[in-house]
Every structure is written in C-alpha cells, then in structure tokens.
CHARMM-style PDB file with segment names, atoms N, HN, CA, C and O in Angstrom:
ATOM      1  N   UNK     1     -40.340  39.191 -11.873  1.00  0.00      PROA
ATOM      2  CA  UNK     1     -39.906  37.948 -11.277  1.00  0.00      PROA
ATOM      3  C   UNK     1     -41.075  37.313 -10.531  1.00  0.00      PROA
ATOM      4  O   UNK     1     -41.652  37.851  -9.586  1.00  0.00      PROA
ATOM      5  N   UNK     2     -41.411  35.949 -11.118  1.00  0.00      PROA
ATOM      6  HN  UNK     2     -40.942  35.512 -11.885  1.00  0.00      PROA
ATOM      7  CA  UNK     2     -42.533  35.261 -10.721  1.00  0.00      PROA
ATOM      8  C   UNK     2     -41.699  34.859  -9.022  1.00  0.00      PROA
ATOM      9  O   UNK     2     -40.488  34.808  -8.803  1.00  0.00      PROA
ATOM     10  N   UNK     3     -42.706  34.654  -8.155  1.00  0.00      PROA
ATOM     11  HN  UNK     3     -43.689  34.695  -8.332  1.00  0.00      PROA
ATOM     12  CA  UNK     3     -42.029  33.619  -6.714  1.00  0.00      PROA
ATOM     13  C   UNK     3     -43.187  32.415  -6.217  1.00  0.00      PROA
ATOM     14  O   UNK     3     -44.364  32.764  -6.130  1.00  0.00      PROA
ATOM     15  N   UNK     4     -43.005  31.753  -6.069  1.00  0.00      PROA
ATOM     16  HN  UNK     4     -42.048  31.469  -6.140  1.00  0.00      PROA
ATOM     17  CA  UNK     4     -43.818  30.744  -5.366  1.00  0.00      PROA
ATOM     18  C   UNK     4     -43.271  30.186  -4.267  1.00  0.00      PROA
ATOM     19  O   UNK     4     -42.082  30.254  -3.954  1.00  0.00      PROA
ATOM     20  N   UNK     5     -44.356  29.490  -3.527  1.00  0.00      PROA
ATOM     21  HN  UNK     5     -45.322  29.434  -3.782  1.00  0.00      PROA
ATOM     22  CA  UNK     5     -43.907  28.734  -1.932  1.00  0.00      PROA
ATOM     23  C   UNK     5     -44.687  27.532  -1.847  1.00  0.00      PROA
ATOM     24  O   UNK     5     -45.656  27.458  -2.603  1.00  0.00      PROA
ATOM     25  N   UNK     6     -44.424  26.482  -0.995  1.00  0.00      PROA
ATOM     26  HN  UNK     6     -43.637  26.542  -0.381  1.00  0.00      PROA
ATOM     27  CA  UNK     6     -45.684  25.509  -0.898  1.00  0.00      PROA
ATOM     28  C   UNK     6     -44.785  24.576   0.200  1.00  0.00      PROA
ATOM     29  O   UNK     6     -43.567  24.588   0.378  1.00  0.00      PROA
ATOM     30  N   UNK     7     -45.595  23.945   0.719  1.00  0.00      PROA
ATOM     31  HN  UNK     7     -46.585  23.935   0.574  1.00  0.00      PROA
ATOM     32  CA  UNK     7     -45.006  23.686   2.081  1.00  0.00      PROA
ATOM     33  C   UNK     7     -46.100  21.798   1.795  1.00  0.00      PROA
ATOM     34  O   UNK     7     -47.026  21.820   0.984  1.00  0.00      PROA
ATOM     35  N   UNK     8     -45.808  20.598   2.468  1.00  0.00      PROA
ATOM     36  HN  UNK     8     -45.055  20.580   3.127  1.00  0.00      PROA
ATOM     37  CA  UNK     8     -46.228  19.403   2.466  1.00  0.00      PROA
ATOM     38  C   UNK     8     -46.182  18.868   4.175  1.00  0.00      PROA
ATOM     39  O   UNK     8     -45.129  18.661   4.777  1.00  0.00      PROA
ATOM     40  N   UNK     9     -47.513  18.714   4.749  1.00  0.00      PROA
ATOM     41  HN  UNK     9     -48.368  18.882   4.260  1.00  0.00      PROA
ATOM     42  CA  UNK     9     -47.336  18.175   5.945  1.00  0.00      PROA
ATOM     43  C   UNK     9     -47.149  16.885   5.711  1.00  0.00      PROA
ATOM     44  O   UNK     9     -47.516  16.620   4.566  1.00  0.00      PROA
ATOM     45  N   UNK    10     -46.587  15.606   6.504  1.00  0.00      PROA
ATOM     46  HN  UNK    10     -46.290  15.821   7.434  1.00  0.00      PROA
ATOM     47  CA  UNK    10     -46.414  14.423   6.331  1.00  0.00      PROA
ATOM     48  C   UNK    10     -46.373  13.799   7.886  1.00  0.00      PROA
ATOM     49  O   UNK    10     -45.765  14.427   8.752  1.00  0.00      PROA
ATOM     50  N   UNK    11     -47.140  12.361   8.249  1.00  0.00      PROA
ATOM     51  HN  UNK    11     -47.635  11.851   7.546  1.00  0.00      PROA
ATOM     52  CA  UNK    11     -47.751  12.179   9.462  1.00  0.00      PROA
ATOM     53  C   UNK    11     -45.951  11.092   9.692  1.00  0.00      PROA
ATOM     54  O   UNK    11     -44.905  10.996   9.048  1.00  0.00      PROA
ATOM     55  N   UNK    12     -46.380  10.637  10.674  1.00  0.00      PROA
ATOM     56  HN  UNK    12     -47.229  10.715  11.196  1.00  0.00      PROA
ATOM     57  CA  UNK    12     -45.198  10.159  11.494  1.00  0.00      PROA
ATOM     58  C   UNK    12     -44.494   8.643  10.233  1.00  0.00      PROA
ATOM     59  O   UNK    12     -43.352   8.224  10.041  1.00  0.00      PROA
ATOM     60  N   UNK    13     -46.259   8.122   9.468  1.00  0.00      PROA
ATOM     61  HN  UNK    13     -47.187   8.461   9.624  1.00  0.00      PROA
ATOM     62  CA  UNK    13     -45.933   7.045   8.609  1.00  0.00      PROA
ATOM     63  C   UNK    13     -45.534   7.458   7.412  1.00  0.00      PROA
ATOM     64  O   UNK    13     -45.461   6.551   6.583  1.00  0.00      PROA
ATOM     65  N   UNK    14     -45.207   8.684   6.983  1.00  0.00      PROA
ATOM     66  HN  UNK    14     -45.266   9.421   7.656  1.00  0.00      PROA
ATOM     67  CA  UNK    14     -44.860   8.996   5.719  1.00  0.00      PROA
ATOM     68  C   UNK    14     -46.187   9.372   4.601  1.00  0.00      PROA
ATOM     69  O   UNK    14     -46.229   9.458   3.374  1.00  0.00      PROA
ATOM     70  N   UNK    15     -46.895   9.490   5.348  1.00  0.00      PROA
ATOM     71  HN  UNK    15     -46.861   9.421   6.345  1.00  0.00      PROA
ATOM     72  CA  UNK    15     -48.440  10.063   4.565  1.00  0.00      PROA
ATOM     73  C   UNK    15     -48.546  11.450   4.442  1.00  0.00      PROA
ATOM     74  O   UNK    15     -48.154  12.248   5.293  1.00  0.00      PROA
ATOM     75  N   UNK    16     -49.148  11.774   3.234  1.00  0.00      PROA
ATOM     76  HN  UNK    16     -49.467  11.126   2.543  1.00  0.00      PROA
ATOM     77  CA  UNK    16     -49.332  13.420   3.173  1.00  0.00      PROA
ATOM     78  C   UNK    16     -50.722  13.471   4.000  1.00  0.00      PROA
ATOM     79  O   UNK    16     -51.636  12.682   3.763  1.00  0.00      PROA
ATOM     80  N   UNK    17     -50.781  14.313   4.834  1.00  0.00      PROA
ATOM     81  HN  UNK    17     -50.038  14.953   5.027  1.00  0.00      PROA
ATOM     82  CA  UNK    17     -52.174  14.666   5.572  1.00  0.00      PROA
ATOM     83  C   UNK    17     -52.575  16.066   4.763  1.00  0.00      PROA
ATOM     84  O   UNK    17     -53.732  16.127   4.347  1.00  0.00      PROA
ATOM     85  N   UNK    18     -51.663  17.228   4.508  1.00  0.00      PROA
ATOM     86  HN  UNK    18     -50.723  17.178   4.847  1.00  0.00      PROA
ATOM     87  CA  UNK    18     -51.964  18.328   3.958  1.00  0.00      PROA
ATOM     88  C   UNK    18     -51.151  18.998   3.012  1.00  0.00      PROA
ATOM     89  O   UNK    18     -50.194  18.287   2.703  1.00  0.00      PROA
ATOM     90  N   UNK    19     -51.162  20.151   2.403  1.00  0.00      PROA
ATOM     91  HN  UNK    19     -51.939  20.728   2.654  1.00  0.00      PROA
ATOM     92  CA  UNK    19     -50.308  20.375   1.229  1.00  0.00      PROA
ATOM     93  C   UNK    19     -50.861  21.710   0.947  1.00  0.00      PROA
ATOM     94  O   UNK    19     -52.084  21.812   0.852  1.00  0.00      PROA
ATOM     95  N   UNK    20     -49.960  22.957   0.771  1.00  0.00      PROA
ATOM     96  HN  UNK    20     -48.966  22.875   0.848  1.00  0.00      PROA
ATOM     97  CA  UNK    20     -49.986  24.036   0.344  1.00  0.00      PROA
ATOM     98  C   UNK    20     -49.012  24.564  -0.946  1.00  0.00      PROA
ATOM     99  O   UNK    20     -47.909  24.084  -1.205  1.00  0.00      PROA
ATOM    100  N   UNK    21     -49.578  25.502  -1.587  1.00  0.00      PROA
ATOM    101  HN  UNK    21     -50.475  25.892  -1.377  1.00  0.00      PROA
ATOM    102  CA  UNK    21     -48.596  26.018  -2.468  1.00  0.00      PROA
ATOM    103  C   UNK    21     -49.531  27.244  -3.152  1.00  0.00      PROA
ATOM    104  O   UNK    21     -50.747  27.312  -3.335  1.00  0.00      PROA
ATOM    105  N   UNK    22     -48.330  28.270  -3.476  1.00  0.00      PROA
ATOM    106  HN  UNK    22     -47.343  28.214  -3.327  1.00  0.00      PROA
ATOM    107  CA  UNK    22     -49.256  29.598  -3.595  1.00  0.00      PROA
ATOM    108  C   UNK    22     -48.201  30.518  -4.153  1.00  0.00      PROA
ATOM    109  O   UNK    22     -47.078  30.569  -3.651  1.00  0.00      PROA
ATOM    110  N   UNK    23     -48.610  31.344  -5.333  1.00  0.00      PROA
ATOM    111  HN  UNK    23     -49.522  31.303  -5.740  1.00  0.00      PROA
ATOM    112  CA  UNK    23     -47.824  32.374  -5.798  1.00  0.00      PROA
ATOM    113  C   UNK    23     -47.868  33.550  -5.269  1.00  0.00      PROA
ATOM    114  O   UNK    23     -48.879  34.244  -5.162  1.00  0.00      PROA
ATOM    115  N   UNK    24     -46.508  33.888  -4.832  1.00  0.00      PROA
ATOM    116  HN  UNK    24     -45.687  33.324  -4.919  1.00  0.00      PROA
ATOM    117  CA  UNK    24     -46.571  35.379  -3.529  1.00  0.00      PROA
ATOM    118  C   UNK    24     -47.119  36.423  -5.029  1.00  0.00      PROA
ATOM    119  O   UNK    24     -46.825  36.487  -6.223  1.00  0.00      PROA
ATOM    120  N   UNK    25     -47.932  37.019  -4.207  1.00  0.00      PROA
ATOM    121  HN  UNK    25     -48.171  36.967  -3.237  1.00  0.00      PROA
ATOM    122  CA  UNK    25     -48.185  38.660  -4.793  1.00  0.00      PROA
ATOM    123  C   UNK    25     -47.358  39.559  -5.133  1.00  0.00      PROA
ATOM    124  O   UNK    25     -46.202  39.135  -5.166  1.00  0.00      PROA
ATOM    125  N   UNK    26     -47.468  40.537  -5.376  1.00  0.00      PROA
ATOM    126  HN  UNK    26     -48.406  40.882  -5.349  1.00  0.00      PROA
ATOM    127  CA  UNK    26     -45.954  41.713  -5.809  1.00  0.00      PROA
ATOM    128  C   UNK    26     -45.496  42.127  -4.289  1.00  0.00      PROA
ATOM    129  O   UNK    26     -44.377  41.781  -3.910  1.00  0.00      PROA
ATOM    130  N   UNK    27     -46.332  42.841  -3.451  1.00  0.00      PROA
ATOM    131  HN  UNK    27     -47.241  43.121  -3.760  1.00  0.00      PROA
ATOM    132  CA  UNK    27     -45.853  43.055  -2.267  1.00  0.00      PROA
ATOM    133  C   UNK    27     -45.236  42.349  -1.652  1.00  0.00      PROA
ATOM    134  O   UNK    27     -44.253  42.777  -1.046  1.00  0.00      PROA
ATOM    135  N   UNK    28     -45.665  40.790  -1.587  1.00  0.00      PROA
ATOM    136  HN  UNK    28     -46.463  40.442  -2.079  1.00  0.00      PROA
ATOM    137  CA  UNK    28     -45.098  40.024  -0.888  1.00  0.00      PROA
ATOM    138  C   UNK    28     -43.495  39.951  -0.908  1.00  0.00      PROA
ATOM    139  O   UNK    28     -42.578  40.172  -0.117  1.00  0.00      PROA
ATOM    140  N   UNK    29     -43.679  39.436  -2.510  1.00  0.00      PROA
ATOM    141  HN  UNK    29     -44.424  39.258  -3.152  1.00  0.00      PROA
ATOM    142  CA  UNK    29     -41.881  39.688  -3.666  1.00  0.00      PROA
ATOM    143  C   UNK    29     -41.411  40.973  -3.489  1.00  0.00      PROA
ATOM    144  O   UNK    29     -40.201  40.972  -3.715  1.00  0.00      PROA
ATOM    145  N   UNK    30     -41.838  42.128  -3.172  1.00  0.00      PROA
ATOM    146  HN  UNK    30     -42.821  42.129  -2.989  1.00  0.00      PROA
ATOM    147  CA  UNK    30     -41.181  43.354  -3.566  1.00  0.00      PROA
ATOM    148  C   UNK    30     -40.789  43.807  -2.101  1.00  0.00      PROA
ATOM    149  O   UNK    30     -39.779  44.501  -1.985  1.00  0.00      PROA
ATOM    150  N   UNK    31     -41.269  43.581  -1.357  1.00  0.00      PROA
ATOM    151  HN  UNK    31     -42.089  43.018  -1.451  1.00  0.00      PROA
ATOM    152  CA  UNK    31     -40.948  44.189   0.352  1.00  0.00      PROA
ATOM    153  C   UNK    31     -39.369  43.556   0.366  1.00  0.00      PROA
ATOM    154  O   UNK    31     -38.425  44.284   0.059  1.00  0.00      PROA
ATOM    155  N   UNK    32     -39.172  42.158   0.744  1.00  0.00      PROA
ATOM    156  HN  UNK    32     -39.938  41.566   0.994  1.00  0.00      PROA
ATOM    157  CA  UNK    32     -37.847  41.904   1.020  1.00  0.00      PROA
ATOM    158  C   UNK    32     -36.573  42.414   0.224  1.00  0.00      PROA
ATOM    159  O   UNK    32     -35.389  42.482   0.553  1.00  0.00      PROA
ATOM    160  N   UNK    33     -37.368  42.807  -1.153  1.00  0.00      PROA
ATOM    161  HN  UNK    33     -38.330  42.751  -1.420  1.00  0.00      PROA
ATOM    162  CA  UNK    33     -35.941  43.346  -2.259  1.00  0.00      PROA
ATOM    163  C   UNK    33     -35.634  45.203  -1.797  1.00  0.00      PROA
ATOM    164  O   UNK    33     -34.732  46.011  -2.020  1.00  0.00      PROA
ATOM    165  N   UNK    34     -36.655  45.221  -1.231  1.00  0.00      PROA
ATOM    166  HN  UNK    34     -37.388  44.565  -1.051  1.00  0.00      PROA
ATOM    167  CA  UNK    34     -36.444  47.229  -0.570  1.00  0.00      PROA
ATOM    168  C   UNK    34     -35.816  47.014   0.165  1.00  0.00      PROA
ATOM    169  O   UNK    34     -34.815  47.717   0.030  1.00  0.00      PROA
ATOM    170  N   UNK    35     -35.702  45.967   1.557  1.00  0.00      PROA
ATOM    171  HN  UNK    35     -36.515  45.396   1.666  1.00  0.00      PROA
ATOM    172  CA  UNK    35     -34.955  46.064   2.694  1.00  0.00      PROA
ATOM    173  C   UNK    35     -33.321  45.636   2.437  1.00  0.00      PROA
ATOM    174  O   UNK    35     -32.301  46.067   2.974  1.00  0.00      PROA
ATOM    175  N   UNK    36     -33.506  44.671   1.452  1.00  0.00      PROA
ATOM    176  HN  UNK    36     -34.335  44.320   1.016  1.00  0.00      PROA
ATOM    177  CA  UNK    36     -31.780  44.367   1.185  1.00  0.00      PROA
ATOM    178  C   UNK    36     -31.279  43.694  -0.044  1.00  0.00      PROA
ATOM    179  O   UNK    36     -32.318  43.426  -0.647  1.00  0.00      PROA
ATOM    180  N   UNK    37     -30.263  43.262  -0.770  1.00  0.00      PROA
ATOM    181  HN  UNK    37     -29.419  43.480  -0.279  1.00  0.00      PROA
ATOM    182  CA  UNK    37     -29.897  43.369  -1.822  1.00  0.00      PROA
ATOM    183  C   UNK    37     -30.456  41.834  -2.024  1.00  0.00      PROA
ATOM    184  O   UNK    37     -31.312  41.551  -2.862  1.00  0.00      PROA
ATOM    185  N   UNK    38     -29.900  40.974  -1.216  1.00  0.00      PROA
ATOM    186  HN  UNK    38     -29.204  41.204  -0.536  1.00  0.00      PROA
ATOM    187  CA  UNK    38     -30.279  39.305  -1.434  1.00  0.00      PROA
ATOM    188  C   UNK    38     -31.278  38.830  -0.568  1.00  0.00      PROA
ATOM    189  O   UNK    38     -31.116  37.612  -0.492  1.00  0.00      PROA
ATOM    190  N   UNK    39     -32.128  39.145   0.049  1.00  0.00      PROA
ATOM    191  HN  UNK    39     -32.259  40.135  -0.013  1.00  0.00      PROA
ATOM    192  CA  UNK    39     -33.193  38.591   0.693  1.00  0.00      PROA
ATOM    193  C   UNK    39     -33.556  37.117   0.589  1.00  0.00      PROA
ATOM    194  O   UNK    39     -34.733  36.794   0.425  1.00  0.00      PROA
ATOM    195  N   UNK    40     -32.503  36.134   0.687  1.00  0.00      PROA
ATOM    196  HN  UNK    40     -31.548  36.396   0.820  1.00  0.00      PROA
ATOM    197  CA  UNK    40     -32.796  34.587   0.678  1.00  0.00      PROA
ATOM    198  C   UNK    40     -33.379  34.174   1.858  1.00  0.00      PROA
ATOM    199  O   UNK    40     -34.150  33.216   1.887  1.00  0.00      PROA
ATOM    200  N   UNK    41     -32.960  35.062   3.208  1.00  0.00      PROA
ATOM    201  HN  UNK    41     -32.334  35.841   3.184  1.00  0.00      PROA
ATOM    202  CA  UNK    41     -33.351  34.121   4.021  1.00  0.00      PROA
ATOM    203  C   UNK    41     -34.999  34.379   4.649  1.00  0.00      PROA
ATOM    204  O   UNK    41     -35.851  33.631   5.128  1.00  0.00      PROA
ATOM    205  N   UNK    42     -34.907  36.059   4.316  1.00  0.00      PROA
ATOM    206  HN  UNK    42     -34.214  36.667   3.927  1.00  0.00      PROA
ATOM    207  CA  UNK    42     -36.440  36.043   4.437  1.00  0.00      PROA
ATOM    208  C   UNK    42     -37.399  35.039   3.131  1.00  0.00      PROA
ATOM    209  O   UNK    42     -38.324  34.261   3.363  1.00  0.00      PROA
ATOM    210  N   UNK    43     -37.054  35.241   2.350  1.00  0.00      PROA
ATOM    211  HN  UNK    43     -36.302  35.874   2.162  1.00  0.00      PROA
ATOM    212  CA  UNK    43     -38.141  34.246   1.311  1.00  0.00      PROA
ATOM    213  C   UNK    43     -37.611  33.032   1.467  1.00  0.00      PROA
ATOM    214  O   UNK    43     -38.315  32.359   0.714  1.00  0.00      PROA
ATOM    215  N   UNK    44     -36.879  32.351   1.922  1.00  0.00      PROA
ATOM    216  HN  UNK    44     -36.307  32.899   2.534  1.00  0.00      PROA
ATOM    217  CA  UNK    44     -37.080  30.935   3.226  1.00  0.00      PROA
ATOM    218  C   UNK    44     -37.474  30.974   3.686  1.00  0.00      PROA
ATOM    219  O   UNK    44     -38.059  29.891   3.724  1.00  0.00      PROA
ATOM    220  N   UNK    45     -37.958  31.835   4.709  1.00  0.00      PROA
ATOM    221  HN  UNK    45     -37.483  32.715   4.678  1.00  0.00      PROA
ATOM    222  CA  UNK    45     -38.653  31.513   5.799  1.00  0.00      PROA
ATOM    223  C   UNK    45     -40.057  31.678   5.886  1.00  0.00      PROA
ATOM    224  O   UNK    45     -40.837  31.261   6.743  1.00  0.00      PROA
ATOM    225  N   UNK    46     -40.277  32.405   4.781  1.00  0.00      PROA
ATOM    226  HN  UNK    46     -39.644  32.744   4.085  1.00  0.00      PROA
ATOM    227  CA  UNK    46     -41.570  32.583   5.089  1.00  0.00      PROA
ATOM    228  C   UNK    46     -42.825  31.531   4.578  1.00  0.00      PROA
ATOM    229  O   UNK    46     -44.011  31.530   4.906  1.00  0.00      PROA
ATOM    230  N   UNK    47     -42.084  30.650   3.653  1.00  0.00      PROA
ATOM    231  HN  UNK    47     -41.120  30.651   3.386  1.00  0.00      PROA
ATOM    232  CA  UNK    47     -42.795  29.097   3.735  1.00  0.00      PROA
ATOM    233  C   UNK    47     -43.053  28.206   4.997  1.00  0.00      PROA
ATOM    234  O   UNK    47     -44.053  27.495   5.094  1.00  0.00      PROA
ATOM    235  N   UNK    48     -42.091  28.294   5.948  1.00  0.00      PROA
ATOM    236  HN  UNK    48     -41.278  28.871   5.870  1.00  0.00      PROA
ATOM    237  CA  UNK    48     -42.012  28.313   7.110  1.00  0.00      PROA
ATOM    238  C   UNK    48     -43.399  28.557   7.907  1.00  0.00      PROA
ATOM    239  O   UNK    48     -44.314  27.754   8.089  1.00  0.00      PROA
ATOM    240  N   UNK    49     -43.265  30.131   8.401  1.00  0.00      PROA
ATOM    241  HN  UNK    49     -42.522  30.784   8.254  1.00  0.00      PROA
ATOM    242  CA  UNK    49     -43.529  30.835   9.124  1.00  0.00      PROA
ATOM    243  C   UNK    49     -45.225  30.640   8.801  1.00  0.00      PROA
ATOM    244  O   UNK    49     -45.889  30.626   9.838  1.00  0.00      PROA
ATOM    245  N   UNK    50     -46.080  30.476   7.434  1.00  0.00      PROA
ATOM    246  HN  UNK    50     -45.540  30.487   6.592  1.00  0.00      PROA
ATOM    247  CA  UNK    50     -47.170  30.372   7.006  1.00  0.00      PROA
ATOM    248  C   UNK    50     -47.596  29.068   7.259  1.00  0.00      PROA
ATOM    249  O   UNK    50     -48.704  28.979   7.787  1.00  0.00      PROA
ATOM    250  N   UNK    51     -46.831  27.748   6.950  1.00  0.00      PROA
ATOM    251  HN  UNK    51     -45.930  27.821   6.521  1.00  0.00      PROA
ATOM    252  CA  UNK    51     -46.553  25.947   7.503  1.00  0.00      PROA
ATOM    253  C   UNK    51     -47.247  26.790   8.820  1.00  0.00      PROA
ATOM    254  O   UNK    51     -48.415  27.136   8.647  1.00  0.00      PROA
ATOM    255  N   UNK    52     -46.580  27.160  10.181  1.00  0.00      PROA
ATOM    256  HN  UNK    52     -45.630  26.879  10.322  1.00  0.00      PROA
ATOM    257  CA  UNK    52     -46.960  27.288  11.017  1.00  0.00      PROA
ATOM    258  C   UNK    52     -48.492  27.475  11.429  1.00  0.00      PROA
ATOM    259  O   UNK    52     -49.226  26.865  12.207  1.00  0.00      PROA
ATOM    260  N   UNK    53     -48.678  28.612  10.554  1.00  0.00      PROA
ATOM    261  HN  UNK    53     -48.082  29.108   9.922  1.00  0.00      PROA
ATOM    262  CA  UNK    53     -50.143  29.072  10.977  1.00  0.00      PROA
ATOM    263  C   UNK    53     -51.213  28.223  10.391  1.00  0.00      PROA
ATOM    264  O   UNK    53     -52.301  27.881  10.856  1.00  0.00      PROA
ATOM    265  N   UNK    54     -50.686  27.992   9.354  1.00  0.00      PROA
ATOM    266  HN  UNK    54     -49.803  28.270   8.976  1.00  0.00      PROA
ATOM    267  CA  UNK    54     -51.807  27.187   8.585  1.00  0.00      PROA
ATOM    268  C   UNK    54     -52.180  26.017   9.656  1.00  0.00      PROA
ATOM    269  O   UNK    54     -53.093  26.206  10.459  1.00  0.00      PROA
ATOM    270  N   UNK    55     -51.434  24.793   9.638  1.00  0.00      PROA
ATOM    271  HN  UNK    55     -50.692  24.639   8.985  1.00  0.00      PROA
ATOM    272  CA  UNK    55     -51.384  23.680  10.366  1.00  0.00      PROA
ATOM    273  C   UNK    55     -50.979  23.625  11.923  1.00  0.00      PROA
ATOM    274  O   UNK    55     -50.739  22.533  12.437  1.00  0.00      PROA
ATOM    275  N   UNK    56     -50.920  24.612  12.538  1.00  0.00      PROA
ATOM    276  HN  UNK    56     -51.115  25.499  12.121  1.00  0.00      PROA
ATOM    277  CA  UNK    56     -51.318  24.856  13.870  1.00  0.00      PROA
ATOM    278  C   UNK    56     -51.962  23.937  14.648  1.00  0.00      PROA
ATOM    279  O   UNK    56     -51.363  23.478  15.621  1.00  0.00      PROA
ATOM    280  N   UNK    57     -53.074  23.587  14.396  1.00  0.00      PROA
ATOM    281  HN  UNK    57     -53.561  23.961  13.606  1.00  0.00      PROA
ATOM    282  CA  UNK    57     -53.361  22.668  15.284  1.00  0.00      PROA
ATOM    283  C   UNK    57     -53.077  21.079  14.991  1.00  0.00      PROA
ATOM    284  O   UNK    57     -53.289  20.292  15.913  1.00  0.00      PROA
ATOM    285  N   UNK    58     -52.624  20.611  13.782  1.00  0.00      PROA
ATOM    286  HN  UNK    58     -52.452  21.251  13.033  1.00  0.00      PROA
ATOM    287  CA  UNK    58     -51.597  19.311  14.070  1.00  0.00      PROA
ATOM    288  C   UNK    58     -49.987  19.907  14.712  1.00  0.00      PROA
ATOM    289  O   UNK    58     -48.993  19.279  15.077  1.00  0.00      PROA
ATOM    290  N   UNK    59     -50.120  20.588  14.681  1.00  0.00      PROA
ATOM    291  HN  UNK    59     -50.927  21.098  14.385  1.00  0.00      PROA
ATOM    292  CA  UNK    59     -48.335  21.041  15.260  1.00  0.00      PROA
ATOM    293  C   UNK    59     -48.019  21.369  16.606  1.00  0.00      PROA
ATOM    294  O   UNK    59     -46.970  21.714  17.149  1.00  0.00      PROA
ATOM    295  N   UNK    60     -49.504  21.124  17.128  1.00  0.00      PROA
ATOM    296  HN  UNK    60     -50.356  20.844  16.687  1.00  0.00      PROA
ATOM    297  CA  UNK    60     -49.507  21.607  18.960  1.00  0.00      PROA
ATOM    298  C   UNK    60     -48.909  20.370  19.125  1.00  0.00      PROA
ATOM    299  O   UNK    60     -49.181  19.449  18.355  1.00  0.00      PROA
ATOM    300  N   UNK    61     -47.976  20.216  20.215  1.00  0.00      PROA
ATOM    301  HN  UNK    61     -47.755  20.964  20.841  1.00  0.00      PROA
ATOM    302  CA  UNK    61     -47.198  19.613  20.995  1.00  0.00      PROA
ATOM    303  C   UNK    61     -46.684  18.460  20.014  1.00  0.00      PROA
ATOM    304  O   UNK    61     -46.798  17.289  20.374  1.00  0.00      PROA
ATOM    305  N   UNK    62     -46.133  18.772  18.811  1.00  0.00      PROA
ATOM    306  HN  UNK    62     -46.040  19.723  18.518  1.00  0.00      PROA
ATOM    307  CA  UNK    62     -45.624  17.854  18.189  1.00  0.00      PROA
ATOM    308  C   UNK    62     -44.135  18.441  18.071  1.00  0.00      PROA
ATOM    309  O   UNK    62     -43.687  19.583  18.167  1.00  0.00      PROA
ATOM    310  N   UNK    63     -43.377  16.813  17.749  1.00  0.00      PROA
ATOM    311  HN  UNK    63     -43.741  15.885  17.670  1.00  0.00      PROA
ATOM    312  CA  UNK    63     -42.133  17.227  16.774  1.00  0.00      PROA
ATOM    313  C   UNK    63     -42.007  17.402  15.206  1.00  0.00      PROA
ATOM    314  O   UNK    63     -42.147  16.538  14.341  1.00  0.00      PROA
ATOM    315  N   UNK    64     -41.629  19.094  15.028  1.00  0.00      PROA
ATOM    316  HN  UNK    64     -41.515  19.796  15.731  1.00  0.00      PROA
ATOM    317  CA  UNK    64     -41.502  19.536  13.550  1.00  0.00      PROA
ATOM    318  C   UNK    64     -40.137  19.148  13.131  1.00  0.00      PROA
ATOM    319  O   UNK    64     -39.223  19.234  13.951  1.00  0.00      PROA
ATOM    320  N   UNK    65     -39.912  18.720  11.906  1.00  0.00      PROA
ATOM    321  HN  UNK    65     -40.655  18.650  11.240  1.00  0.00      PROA
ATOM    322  CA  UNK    65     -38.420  18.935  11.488  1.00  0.00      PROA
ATOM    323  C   UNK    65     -38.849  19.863  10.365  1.00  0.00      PROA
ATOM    324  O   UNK    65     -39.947  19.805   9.811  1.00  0.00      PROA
ATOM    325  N   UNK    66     -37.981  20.633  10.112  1.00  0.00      PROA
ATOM    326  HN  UNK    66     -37.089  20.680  10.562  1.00  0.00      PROA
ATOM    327  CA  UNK    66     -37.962  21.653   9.242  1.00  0.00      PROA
ATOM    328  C   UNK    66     -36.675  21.261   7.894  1.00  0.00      PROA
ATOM    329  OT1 UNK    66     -36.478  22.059   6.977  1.00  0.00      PROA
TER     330      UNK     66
END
C-alpha cells in the first residue's frame, strides 16, 4: 500500500506562498498499522503535525485554519 501527504500554505490573499508533498516510507505506513486496526486519525495528522514544522516560522503568531 502506496501513502502520500502534501500540505499547501496560502497567505491571507489566497496566494500559494509554499507547498509540500511526499511519499511516506514503509516505516512511516507500517508503524500506525502495528498499533491499531484503522489508524485514520494518526495518518491525518501527521500532514498536519509536519505543515507545522516545516513552515514554522510563517506560523509564529499567526491564525492557522486547519
């Protein structure tokens, strides 16, 4: 089972400033299926959770909508 993620920053006018996207590795895919049968919400979130780090410093003291 292939997985991918990719995440699109967009400025207050509707402009893309940045843009990610990336095919998880086996570990990545295979960890959440050991811990439990449907793992949706971890592989939600972790498009998320990477958005964060990546773009960190446009995201200091801003409003995110998710």
């Amino acid at each position: 089972m292939k997985a991918s993620i990719g995440g699109v920053l967009v400025d207050e006018n509707g402009l893309v400033i940045e843009r990610f996207g990336l095919e998880l590795g086996d570990s990545l895919r295979e960890e959440p299926l050991a811990k439990c049968q449907h793992p949706i919400y971890e592989l939600e979130i972790f498009p998320f959770l990477v958005a964060l780090k990546t773009w960190r410093r446009y995201l200091k003291n801003a409003r995110v909508v998710v």
